[in-house]
N, C-alpha and C positions, 0 to 999 in steps of 0.2 A: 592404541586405537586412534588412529587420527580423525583430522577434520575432512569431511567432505565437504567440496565444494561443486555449484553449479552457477550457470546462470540464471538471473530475474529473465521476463519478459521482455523484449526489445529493449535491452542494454548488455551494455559490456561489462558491467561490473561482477564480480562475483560474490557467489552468494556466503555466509559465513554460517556454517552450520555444525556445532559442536556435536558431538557424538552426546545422545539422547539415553541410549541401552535400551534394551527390551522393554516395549510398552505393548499394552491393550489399552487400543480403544474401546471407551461404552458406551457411544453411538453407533459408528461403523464397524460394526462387523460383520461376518455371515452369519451370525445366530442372529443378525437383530435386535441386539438389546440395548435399550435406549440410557438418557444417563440418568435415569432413575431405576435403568435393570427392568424397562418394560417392553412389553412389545412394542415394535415401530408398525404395525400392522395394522392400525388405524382401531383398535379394540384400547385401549390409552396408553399412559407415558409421557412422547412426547408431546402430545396436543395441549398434554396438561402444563409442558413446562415450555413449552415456543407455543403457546394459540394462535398468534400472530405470522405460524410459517406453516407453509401447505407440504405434505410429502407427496412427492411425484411416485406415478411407480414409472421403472426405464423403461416402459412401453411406449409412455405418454411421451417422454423427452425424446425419445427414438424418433417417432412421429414426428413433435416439433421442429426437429432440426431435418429432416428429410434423412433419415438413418446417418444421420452426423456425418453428411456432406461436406468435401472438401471447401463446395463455394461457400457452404456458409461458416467455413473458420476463418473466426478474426482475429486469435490468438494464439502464443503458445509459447511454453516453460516450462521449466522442472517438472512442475505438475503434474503437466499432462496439456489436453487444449481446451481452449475456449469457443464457442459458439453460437453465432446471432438464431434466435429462434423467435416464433413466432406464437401468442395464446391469446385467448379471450382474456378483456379485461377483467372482467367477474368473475371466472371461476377458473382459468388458469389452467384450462384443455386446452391440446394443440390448436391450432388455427390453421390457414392458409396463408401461404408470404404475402406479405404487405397486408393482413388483414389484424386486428387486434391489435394488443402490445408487442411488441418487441421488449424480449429478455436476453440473459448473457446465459449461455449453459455452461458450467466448469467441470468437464469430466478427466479424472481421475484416469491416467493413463499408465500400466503396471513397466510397460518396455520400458518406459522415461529411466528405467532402474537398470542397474546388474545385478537383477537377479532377486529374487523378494523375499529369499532369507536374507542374502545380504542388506537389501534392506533394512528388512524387520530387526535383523540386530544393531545396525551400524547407523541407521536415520527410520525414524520413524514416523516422520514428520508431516507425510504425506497425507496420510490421515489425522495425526493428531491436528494438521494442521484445519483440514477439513469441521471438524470437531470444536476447534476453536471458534474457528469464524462462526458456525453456526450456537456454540454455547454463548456469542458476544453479542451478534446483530443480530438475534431471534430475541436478547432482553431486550437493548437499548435502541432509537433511534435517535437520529442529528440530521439537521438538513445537510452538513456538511458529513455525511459517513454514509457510506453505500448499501443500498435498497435489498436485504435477503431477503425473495421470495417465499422458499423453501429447498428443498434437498433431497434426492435419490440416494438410501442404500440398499441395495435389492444384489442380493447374491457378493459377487466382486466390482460388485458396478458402484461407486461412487460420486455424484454429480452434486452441484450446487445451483439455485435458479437466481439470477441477479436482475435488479432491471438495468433495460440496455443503456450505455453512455455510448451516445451518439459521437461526442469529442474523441473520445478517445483519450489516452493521459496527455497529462502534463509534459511528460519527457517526447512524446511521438512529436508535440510542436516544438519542443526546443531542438531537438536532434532527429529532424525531419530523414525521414530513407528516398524523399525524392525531391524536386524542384516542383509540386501543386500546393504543397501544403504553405496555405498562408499565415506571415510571422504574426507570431502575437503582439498585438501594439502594448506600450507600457501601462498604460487603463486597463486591460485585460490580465496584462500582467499580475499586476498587484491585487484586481479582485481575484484573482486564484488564491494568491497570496495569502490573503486575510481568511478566506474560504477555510485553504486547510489548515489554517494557523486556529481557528476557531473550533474547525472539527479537532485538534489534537488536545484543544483547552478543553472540549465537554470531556475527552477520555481521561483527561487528567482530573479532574472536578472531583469531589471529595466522596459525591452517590457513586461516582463510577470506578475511581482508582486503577484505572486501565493505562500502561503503557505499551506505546505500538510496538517497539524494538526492531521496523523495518520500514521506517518512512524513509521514501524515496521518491522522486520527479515521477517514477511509474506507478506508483501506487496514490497518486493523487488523479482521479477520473473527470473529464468534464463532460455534464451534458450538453446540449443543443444549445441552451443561452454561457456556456462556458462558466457556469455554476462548479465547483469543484467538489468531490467527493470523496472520503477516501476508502482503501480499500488495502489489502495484504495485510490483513489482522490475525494472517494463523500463525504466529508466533508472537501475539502477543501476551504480556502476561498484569495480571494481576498486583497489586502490591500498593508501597506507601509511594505516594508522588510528594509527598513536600521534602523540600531542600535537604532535611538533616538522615534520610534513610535510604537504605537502599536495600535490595532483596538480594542473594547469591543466587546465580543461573550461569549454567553451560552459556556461551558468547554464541549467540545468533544473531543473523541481521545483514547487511549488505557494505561488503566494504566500501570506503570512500564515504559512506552516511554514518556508520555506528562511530562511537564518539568513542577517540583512545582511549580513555580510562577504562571504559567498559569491555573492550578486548583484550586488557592488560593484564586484567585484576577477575574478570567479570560478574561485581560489583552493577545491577541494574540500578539505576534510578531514571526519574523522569526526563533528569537533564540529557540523559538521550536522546529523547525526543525533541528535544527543545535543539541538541547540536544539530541532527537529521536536518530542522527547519531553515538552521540556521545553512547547510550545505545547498539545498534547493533556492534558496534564495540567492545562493553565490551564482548558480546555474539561470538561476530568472533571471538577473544581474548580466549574464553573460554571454549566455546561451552557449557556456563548454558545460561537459560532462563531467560528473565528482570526480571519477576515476579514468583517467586517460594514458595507455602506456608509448603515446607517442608525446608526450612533453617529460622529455628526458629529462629528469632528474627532480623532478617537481611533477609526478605523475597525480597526484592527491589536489584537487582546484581548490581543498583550503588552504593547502602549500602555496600552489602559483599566482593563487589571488591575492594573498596578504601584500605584499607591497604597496597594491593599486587600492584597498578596502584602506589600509592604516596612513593613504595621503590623498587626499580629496584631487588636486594639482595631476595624480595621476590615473583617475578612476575614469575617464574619458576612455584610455587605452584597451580599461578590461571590459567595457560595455559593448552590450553583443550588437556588430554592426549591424545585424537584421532590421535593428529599431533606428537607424538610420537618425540618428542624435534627436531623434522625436523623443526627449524625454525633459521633463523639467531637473536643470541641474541640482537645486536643492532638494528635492523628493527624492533622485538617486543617489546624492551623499547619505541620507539617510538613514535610507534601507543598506547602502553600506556597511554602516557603522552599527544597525543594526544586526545585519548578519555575522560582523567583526564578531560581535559581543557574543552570539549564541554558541560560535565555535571558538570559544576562549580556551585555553587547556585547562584552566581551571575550574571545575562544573560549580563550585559556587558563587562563580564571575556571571554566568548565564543569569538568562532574564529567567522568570517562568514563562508557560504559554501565555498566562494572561497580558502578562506584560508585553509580552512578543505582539499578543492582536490589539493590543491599547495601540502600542505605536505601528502598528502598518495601519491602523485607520487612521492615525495622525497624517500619515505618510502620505496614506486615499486622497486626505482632503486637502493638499497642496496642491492636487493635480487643477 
């Protein structure tokens, strides 16, 4: 049984997704049974174990989105697609456009497959993954980790309720699709920076013990003041994050981010995460993409950047001309050499996160 692969959201990169075998979910399914095996029908269960997340029923999201209109898709992946919709702030009924909040809908789209046994035996992930995000950001929240609403399972209807990021990712401004989108200047830069580098430190924190296992330029969200947030937590998993342990798990994740060791062996530990950070920040650095198969023979931007990262003398060359040398040169050797370090091949040369966000605020205050 092999790997399936797909693509993320607005990138080229693909995705890495170990064959899983037959799962049941105990949130989503058509019986409705929540993950303490109760009703989701609003009689208990989940209320008791997410208070903090409202369930929709798809009449309500149908509504909100204007029957999941094309104008109002603003995304779309593996998944299935994503959806700006519109509810009252207080209680999170549809609204009228432009009235209330704006949220993100993610509904769960089955065609996105061949086919849903194959699915269901070959990747399951669709929903586990659904399941995930919601068993993670219905406990914990971070100002740097994305806003779960609540969530639709009604029949084979699947959705998630987010609140909306107006920005848009990280990766939509580095690897713009048009000539409006304006560059990110390097002040903007780096507070992302530090942003997701912070949200990856609380997942890592000793209450949480959370690794993302698919940090990427597109799963880091920004809102209206370019606040960063992150998001693509359904595969994330559980486990030990300090330096001397790691967990076995099938290899998921997104090539050009997940860190060699861990698709070799797969061997999880933190210092995934910590590589991941350290590849985005080659991309903030640059403004190329992780994985590019038009740079012949050096398609991997930890491969093609090494040179310009391991000599100060040549790091002008890999700096993304967007920022038009608007940057302070010691601040960007820095972050260089910082990123050198998180993608080192040896995961015990990696900083931790904490380390990581100690120095991009050292890095902040040069500017």
């Amino acid at each position: 049984m092999g790997n399936c692969f797909g693509g993320p959201e607005n990138s080229v990169n693909p995705v890495i997704t170990g064959s899983r075998g037959p799962g049941r979910s105990t949130i989503f399914t058509g019986t409705k049974t929540g993950t303490v095996e109760r009703s989701l029908d609003g009689s208990s269960g989940t209320e008791e174990a997410f208070p903090n997340l409202r369930i929709f029923a798809f009449n309500e999201l149908k509504s909100a989105t204007r029957s999941f209109q094309a104008a109002n898709m603003i995304g779309e992946g593996g998944f299935g697609v994503v959806y700006k919709a519109w509810v009252d702030k207080k209680t999170l009924t549809p609204a009228n456009n432009g009235v209330g909040m704006a949220v993100a809908v993610k509904k769960w789209r089955p065609e996105s497959f061949q086919g849903f046994s194959e699915w269901q035996v070959l990747y399951v992930s669709p929903v586990l993954d659904l399941e995930k995000e919601v068993d993670i950001l219905g406990k914990i929240s971070h100002p740097n980790l994305i806003n779960l609403l609540g969530y639709c399972c009604e029949d084979d209807e699947l959705l998630l309720v987010y609140e909306f990021m107006e920005k848009g990712s990280l990766g939509n401004h580095l690897f713009p699709q048009g000539a409006a989108m304006q560059p990110l200047s390097w002040e903007q830069r780096l507070k992302i920076a530090v942003g997701a580098a912070r949200g990856l430190a609380f997942l890592h924190a000793p209450e949480n013990r959370i690794i993302h296992r698919n940090f990427t330029s597109s799963h880091v969200l920004l809102d209206s003041n370019l606040n960063p947030k992150l998001t693509g937590l359904g595969i994330a998993r559980e486990g030990p994050t300090d330096a001397e342990s790691h967990v076995s798990t099938r290899v998921m994740g997104t090539y050009g981010y997940a860190a060699p060791e861990y698709i070799a062996t797969g061997h999880l530990t933190a210092k995934n995460d910590v590589y991941g950070m350290g590849v985005v920040l080659l991309e903030i650095l640059s403004g190329l993409r992780a994985l590019d198969a038009s740079r012949t023979g050096k398609q991997r931007l930890v491969e093609y950047a090494k040179p310009y990262v391991s000599d100060h003398r040549k790091l002008a060359r890999l700096m993304d001309p967007r920022l038009e040398g608007q940057y302070p040169v010691k601040a960007a050797n820095c972050a260089a050499r910082l990123a050198k370090s998180c993608v080192a091949d040896d995961p015990q040369a990696r900083p931790s996160m904490d380390e990581v966000v100690e120095t991009l605020q050292q890095i902040e205050a040069m500017n």
